[in-house]
C-alpha positions as CSV (number, residue, x, y, z in Angstrom):
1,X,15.9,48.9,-48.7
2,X,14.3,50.4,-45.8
3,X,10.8,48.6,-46.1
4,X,12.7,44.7,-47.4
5,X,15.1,45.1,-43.6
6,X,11.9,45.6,-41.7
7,X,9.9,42.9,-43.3
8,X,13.0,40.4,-43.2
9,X,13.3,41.5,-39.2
10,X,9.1,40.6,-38.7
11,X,9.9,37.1,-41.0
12,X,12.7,36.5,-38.5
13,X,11.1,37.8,-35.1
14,X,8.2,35.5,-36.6
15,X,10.3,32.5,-36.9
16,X,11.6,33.1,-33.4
17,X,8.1,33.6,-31.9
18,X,7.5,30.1,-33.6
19,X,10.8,28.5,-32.2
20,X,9.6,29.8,-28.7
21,X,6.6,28.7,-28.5
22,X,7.7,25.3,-30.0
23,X,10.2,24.8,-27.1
24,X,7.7,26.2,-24.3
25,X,5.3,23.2,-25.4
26,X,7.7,21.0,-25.6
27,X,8.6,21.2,-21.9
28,X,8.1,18.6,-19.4
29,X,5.1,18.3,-17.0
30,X,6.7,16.9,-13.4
31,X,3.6,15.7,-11.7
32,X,4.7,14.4,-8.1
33,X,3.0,11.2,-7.0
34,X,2.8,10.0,-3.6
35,X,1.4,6.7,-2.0
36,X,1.9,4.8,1.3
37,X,2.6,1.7,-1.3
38,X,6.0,1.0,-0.2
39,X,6.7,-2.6,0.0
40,X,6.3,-5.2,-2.4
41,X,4.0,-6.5,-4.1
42,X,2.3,-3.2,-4.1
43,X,5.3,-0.6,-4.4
44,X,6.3,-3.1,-7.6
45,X,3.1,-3.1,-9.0
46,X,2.7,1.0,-8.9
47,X,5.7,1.9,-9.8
48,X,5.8,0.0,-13.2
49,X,2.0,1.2,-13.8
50,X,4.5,4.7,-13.4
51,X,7.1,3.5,-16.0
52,X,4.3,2.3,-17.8
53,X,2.6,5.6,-18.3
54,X,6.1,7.9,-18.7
55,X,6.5,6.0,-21.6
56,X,3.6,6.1,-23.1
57,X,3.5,9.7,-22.3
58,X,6.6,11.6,-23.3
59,X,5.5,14.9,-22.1
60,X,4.5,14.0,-18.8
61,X,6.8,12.7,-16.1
62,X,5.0,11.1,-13.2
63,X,7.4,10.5,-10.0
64,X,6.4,8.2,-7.0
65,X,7.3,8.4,-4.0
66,X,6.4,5.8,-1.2
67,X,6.3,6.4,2.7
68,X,5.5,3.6,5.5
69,X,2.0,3.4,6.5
70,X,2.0,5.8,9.6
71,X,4.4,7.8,8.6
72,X,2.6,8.3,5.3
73,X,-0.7,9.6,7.3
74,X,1.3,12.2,9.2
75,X,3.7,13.2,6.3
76,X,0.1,14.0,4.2
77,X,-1.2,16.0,6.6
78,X,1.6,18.2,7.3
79,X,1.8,18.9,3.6
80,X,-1.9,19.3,2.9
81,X,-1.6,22.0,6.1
82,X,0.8,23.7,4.3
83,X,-0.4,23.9,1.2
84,X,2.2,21.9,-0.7
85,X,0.5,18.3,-1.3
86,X,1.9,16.3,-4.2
87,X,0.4,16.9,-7.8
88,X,-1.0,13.2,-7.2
89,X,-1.8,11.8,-3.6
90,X,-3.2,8.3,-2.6
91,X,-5.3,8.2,0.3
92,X,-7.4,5.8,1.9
93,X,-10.5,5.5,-0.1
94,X,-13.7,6.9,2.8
95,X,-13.2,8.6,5.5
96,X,-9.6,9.6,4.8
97,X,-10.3,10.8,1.5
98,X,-13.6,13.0,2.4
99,X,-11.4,14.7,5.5
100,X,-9.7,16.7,2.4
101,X,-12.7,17.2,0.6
102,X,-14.5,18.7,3.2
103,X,-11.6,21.3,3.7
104,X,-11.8,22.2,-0.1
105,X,-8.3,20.6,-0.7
106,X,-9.5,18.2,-3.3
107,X,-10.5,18.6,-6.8
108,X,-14.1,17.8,-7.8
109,X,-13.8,14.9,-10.4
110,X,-17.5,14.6,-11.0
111,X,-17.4,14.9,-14.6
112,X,-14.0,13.5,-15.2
113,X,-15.1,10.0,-13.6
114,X,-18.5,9.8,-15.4
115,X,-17.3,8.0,-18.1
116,X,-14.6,5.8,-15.9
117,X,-18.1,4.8,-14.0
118,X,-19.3,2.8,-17.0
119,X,-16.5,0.1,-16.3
120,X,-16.7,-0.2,-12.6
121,X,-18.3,-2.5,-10.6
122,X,-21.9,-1.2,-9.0
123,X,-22.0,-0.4,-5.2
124,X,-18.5,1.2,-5.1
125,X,-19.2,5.2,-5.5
126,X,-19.6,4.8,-1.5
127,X,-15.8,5.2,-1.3
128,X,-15.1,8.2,-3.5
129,X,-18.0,10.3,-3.5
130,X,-19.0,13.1,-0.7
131,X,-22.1,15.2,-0.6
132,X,-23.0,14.2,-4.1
133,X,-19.4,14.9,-6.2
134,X,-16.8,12.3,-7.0
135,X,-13.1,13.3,-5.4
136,X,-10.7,10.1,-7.1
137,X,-10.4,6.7,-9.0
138,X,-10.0,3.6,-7.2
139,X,-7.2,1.3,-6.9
140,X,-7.6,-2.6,-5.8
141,X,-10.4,-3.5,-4.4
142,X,-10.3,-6.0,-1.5
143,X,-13.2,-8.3,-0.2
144,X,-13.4,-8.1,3.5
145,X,-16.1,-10.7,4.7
146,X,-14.4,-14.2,4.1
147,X,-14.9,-17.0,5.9
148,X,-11.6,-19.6,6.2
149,X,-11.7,-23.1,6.6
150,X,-9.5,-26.5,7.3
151,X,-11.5,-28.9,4.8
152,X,-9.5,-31.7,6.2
153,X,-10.7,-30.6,9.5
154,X,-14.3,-30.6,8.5
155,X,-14.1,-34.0,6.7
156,X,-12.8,-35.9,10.3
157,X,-15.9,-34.2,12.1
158,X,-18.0,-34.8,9.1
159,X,-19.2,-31.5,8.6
160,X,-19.9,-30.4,4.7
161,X,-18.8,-27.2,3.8
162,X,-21.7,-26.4,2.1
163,X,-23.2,-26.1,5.5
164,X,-21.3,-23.1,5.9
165,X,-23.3,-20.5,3.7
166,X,-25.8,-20.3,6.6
167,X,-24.8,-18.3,10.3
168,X,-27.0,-21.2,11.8
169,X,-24.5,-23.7,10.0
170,X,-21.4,-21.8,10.8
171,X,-22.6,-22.5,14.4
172,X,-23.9,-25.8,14.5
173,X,-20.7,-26.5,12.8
174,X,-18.5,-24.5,15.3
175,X,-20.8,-26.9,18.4
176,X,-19.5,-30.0,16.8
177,X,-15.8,-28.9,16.8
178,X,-16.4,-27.7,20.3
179,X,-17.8,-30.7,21.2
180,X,-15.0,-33.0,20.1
181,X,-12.0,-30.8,22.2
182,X,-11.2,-28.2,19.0
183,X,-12.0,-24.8,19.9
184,X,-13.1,-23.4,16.3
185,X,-12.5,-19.6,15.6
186,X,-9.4,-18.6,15.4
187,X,-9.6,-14.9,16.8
188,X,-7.3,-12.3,18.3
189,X,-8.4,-8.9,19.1
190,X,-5.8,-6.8,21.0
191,X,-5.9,-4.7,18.4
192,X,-9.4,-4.3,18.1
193,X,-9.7,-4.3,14.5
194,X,-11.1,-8.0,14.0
195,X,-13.8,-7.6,16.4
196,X,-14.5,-4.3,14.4
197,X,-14.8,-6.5,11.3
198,X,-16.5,-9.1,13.4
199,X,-19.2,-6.7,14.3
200,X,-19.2,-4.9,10.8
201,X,-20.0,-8.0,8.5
202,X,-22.8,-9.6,10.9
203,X,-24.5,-6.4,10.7
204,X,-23.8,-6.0,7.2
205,X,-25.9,-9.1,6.9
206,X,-28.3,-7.6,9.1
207,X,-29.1,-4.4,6.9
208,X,-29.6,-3.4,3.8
209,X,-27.0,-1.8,1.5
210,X,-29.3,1.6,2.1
211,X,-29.5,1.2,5.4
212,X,-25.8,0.2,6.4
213,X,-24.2,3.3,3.7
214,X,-26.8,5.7,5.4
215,X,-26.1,4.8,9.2
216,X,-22.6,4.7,8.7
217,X,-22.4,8.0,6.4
218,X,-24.4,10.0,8.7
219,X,-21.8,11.6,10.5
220,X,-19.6,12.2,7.5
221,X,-22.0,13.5,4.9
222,X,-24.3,16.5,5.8
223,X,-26.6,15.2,2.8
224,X,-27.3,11.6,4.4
225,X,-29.5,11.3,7.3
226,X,-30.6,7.8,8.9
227,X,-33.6,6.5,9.6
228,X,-32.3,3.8,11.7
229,X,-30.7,3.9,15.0
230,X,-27.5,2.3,16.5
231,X,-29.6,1.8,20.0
232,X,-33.0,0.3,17.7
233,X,-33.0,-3.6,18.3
234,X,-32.7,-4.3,14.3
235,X,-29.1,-3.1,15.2
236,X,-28.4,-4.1,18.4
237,X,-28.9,-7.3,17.3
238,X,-25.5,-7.5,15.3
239,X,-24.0,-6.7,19.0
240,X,-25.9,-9.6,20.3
241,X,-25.3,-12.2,17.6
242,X,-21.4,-11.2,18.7
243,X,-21.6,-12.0,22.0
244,X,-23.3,-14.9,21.6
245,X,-20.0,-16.6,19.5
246,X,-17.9,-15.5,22.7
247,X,-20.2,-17.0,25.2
248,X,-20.8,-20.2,22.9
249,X,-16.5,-20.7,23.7
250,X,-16.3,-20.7,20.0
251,X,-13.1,-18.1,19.9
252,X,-9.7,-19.5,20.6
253,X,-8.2,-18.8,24.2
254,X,-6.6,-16.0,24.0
255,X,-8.8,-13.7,21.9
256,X,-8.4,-10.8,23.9
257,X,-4.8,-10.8,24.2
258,X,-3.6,-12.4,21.1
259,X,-3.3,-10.3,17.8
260,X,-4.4,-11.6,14.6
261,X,-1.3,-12.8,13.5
262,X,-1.2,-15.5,16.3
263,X,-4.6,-16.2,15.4
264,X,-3.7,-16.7,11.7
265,X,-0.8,-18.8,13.0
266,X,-3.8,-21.2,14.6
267,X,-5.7,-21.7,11.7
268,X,-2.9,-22.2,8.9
269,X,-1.3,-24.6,11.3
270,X,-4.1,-26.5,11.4
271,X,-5.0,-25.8,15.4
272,X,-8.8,-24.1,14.9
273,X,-10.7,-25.0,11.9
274,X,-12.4,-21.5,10.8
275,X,-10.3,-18.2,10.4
276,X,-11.9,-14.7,8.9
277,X,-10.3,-12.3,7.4
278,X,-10.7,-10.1,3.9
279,X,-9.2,-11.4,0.8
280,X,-5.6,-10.5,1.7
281,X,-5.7,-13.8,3.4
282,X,-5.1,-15.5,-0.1
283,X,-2.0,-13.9,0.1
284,X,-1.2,-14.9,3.9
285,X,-2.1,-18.6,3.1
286,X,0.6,-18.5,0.5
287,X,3.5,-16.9,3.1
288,X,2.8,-19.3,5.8
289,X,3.2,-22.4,3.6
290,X,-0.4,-23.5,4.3
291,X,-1.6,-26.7,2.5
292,X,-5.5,-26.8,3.8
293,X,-6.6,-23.9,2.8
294,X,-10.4,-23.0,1.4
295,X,-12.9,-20.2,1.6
296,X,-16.3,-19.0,1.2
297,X,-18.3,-16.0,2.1
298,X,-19.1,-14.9,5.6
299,X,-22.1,-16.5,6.2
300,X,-25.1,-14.1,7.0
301,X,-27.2,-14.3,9.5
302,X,-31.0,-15.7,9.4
303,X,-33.6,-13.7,7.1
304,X,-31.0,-11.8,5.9
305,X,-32.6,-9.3,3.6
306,X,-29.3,-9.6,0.6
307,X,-27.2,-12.4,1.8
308,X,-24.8,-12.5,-1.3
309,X,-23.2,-8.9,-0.7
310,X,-19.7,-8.2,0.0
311,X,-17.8,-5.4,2.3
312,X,-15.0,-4.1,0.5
313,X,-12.2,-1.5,1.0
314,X,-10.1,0.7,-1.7
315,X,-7.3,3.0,-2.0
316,X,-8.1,6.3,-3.4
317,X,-5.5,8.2,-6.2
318,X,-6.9,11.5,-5.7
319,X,-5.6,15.1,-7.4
320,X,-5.0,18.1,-4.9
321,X,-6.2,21.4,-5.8
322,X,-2.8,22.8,-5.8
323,X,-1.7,20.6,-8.6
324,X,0.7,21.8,-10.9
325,X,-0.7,20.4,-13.9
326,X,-4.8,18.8,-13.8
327,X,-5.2,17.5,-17.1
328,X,-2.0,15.7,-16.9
329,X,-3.1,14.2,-13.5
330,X,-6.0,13.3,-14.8
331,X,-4.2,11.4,-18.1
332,X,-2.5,9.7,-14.9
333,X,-5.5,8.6,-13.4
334,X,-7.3,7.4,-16.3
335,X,-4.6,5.4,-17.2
336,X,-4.5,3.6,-13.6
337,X,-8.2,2.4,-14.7
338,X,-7.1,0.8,-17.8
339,X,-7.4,-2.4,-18.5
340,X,-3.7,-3.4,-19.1
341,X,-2.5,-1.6,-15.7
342,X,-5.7,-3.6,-14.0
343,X,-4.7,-6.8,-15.2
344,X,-1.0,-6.3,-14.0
345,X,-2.4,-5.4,-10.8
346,X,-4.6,-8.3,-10.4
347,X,-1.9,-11.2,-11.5
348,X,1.3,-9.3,-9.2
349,X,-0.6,-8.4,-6.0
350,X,-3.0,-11.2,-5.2
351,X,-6.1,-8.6,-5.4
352,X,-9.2,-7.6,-7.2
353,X,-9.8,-5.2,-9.6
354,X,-12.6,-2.8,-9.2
355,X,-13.4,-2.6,-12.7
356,X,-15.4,-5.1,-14.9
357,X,-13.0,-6.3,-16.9
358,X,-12.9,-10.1,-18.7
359,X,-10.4,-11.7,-16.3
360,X,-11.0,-14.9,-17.5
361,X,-7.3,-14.9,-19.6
362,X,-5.9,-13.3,-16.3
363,X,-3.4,-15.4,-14.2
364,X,-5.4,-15.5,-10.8
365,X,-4.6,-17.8,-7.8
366,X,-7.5,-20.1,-7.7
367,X,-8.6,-18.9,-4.6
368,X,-8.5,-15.3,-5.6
369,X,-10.2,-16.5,-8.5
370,X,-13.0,-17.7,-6.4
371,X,-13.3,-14.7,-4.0
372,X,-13.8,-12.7,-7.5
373,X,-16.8,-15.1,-8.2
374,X,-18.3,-14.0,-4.8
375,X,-17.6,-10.8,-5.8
376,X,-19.0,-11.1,-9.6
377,X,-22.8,-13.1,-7.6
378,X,-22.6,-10.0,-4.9
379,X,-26.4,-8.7,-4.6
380,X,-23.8,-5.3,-3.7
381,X,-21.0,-3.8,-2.3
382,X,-20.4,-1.6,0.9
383,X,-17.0,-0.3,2.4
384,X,-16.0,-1.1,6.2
385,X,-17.6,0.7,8.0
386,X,-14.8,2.5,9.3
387,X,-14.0,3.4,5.9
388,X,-18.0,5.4,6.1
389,X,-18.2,6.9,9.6
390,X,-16.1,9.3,11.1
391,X,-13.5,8.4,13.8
392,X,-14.9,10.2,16.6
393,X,-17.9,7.5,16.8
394,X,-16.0,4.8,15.5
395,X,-13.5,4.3,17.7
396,X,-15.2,4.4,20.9
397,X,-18.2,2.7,20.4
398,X,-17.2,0.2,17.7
399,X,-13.7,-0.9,17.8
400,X,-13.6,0.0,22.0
401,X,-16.6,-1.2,22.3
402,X,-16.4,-4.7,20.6
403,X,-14.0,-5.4,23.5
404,X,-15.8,-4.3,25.8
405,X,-18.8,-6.5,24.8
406,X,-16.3,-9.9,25.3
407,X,-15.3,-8.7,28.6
408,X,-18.9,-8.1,29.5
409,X,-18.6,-4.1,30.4
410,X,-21.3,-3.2,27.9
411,X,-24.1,-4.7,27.2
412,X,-25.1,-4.9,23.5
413,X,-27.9,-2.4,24.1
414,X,-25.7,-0.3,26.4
415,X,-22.9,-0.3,23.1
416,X,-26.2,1.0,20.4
417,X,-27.3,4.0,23.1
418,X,-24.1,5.3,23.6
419,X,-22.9,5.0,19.5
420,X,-26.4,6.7,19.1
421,X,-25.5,9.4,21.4
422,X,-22.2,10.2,19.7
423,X,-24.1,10.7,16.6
424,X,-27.0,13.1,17.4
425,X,-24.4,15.0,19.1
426,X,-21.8,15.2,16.5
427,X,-24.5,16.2,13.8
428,X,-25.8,18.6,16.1
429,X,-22.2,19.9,16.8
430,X,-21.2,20.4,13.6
431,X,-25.0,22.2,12.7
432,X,-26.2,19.4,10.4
């Protein structure tokens, strides 16, 4: 009797190992998501790619939680310095992102992204990978160097469109608007931004994709070096060709003091024929009501060595070290890059998907549809470039300096020695 009571007490302990470990794996994974998506359409869009997922997933339960813009930058910070970052974080894809990768806060997803890599679009890896490892999946991609126009305002001058894919017939074209009374550009730079992306896309056009990654990158990646200088003429050029539209008179009034709002309020009521801005202006078009509306690809400038490339920017979902759970974070992100959450993305948020996907069954606005067909015949892709260099050479010499280039206090040349400057002494600085 002895020897059957201890075998029946192992059976049962046995059993109740079994029940045990049943429960403990059938526990719940909290992963914490946070984002600075909170307004609609974007807050909409993620949080049903969230419902999305926590149904599909029993086992895992993601929650989001949105902040405002600026008080999303300083709310990530504080955590990050404290060591309690969400299981999931969204940053800006760049710059933002590789500030937590250089302090070791982010996990190396080199060989979880590999096989997302096969679907994305080429060009892109500039945004999520730093000193050769890959920290994150992207999310959107926006195109950044679009061109505006009024093609009523064209016909009554006579001007055809077509005209436009050259900088020599943006210009001739901007003369002849000039010319009749109707200043052309609709600008605003108090906020210094515009001229920024001014500045970026004509050099863009300038460069080469090699070129413009590695002179922006330098001061962010210890691995890149550039050949090419912000003070040699090949660059200073961009400064000049910038100038030169503010001397022409082809900028509306008040581009110093007005923002870019009020210069969007020009174009889309029909008071300046051209207008640039990124793709998010598909979106702007529709909230302001406007009727004559069309688009094509900031034209680059003369011998342009790939004139069909496009400057882009991306949000970043990234996975802190301090994650509670990484394979269940990584189930997360994975299923961001599917198809099905891409296509919601695309048809809710007037945007682009970085993935190559067959959006032809997709319901796109027509002019989002078209910006994806620039995007689709793009020779290649590079971020802003103040999504590639660090802050401490951007803003001074790039987004300070644009202004001062209107108002005449730098000369182009004087604007490439003192960005050069900032560089070789950062690098040397920081011992690279």
């Amino acid at each position: 009797m002895s020897k059957f009571r201890s075998l029946r007490m192992l059976a049962l302990a046995g059993v109740a190992l079994l029940i045990a470990q049943g429960g403990a794996m059938a526990q719940t994974v909290t992963l914490n998501l946070w984002s600075e998506l909170s307004a609609p359409p974007e807050s909409t869009v993620l949080n049903k790619a969230v419902e999305m997922f926590n149904a599909a997933n029993p086992g895992i339960v993601v929650k989001h939680t949105s902040f405002e813009n600026t008080a999303y930058e300083t709310a990530l910070r504080t955590a990050f310095a404290g060591g309690t970052p969400p299981d999931i974080a969204e940053v800006n894809a760049g710059s933002n992102a590789f500030q937590y990768a250089q302090s070791g806060q982010l996990m190396d997803l080199t060989d979880f992204v590999k096989p997302i890599e096969q679907k994305l679009r080429p060009g892109l890896e500039t945004m999520y990978q730093y000193d050769g490892k890959s920290y994150g999946v992207l999310w959107g991609l926006k195109v950044g160097n679009v061109l505006y126009y009024n093609p009523v305002m064209l016909k009554e001058q006579g001007i055809d469109p077509a005209s436009l894919s050259t900088w020599e017939g943006f210009m001739a074209a901007s003369q002849k608007f000039l010319d009749a009374g109707i200043t052309p550009i609709a600008f605003g730079d108090r906020d210094q931004w515009t001229g920024n992306h001014y500045f970026n896309h004509i050099l863009h056009g300038i460069l080469t994709k090699d070129e413009y990654d590695h002179i922006g990158l330098q001061t962010l990646d210890p691995s890149i070096t550039s050949a090419l200088k912000w003070s040699d003429p090949k660059v200073v050029h961009a400064w000049e060709v910038y100038k030169a539209v503010a001397d022409a008179g082809y900028f509306t009034p008040g581009y110093l003091s007005d923002d870019n709002d009020t210069a969007a309020g020009l174009f889309f009521a029909g008071r300046a024929p051209f207008y640039s801005t990124g793709s998010w202006g598909v979106g702007m078009a529709k909230a302001n009501g406007a009727q004559n509306v069309a688009l094509t690809l900031f034209p680059p400038v003369a011998d342009s060595p790939e004139p069909t490339a496009i400057v882009t920017n991306s949000l970043l979902f990234t996975i802190p070290t301090t994650t509670k759970d990484a394979e269940a974070a990584k189930k997360f992100l994975e299923f961001l890059t599917s198809e099905p959450v891409q296509k919601l993305y695309v048809e809710e948020n007037f945007d682009l998907s970085p993935y190559q996907y067959d959006s032809s069954g997709w319901t796109m606005d027509p002019m989002l549809r078209q910006i994806a067909g620039l995007l689709d015949n793009a020779q290649n892709a590079s971020p802003f470039l103040d999504m590639i260099e660090d802050v401490k050479c951007m803003q001074e010499n790039v987004n300070e300096a644009n202004v001062a280039i209107l108002t005449g206090d730098l000369s182009p040349q004087e604007a490439g020695d003192m960005h050069q400057k900032c560089v070789t002494d950062l690098r040397a600085e920081r011992g690279w």
